[in-house]
C-alpha positions as CSV (number, residue, x, y, z in Angstrom):
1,X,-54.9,146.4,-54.0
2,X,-53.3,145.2,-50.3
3,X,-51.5,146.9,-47.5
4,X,-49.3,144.5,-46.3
5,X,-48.7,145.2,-42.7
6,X,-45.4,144.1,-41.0
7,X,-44.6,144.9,-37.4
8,X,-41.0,145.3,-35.8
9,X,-39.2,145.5,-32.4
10,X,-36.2,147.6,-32.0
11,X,-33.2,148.6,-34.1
12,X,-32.1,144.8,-34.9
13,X,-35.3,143.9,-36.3
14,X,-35.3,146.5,-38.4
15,X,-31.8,146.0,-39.7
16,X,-32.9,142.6,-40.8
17,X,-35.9,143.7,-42.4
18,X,-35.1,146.5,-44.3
19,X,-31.9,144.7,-45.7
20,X,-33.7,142.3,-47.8
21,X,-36.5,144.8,-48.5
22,X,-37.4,144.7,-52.5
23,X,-36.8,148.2,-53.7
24,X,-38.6,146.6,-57.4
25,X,-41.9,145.8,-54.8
26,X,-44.3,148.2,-53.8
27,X,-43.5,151.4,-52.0
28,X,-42.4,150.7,-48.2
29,X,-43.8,152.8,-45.5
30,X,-42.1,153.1,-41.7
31,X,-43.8,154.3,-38.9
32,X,-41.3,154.5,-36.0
33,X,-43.4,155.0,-32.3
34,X,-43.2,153.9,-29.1
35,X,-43.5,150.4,-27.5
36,X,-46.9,149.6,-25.6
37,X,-48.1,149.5,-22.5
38,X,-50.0,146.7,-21.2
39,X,-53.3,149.1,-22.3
40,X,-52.6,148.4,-25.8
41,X,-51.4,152.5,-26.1
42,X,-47.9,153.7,-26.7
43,X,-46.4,155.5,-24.4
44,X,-45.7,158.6,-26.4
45,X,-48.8,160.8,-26.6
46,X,-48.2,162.1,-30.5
47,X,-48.3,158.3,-31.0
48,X,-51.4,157.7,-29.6
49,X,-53.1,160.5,-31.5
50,X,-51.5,159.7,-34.9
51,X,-52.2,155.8,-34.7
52,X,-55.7,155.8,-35.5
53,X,-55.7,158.4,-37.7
54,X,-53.1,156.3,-40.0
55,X,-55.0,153.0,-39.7
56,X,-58.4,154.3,-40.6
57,X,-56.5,156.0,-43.5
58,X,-54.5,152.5,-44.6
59,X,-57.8,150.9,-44.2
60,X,-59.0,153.3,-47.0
61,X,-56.4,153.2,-49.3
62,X,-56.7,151.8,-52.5
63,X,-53.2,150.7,-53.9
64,X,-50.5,148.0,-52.9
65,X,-48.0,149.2,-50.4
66,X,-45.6,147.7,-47.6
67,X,-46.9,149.6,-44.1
68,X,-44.1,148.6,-41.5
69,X,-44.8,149.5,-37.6
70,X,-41.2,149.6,-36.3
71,X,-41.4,149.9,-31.8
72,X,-38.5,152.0,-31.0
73,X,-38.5,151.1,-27.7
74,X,-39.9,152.4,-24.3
75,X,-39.0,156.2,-23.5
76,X,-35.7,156.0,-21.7
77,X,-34.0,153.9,-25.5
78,X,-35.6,156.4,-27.1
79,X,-34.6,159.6,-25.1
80,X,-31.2,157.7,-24.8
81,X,-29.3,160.0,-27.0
82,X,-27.4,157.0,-28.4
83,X,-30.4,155.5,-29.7
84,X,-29.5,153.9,-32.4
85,X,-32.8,155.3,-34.3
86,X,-31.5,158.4,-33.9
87,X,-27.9,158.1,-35.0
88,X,-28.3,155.7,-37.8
89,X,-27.7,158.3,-40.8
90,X,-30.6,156.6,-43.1
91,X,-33.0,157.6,-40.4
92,X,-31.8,160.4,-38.5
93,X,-34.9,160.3,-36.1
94,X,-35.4,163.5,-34.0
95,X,-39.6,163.0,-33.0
96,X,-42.2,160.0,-32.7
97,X,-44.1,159.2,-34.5
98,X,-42.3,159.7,-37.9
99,X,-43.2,158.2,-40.9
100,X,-40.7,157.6,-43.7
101,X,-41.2,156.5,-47.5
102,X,-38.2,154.0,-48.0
103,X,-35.7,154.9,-50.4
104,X,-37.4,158.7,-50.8
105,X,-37.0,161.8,-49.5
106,X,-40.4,162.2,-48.0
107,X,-41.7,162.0,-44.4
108,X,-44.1,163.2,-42.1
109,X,-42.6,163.8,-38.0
110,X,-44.9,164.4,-34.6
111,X,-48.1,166.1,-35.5
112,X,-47.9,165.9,-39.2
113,X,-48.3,161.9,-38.8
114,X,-52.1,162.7,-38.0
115,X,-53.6,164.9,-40.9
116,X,-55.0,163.0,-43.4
117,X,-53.9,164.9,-46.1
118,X,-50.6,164.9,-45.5
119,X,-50.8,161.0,-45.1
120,X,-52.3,161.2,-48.4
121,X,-49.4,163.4,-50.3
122,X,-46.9,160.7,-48.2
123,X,-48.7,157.3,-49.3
124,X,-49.8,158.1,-52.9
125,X,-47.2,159.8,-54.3
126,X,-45.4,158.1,-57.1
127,X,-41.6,159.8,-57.1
């Protein structure tokens, strides 16, 4: 069992990558947050909180799935409401940190990204 972890900068880069994603491969994960600062720490707080929370959890898990970090930007792209995370209709982005299951209707948004549990129902649920 591997996660395979693939990270992303902006809206381009994940155009690109989610085009040739393999819908026939294990499940794909996205975890839209903010860029870094030079400490290593997003700038969005709810970011912050949720980020270790979600890798201790992938470090724990025990099945094959795509985990892909995807930086929306720093705060003014993001609050920009022409952000293009925002207005693309697969996404519809309203809060960082969301996480989305590819191709499914699930996702956890803001707080939710940082209860176990929930990260649980989100990663190991099989359609």
């Amino acid at each position: 069992m591997v996660v395979t972890t693939v990270e992303l900068h902006g809206y381009e880069e994940f155009v690109k990558y989610i085009e040739a994603v393999d819908l026939k491969g294990p499940p794909v994960l996205l975890t839209f947050s903010g860029s870094k600062l030079p400490s290593g720490e997003s700038w969005c707080p709810d970011c912050v909180e949720a980020e270790p929370v979600v890798n201790a959890y992938l470090n724990d898990l025990k099945r094959d799935v795509i985990f892909v970090y995807v930086d929306v930007g720093d705060r003014d792209t993001w609050k920009d409401n022409a952000c293009p995370f925002r207005t693309d209709p697969r996404l519809k982005l309203m809060v960082i940190p969301t996480i989305i299951r590819w191709k499914g209707v699930q996702r956890l948004e803001g707080s939710q990204c940082s209860k176990r549990d929930l990260l649980q129902m989100l990663f190991e649920d099989d359609d």
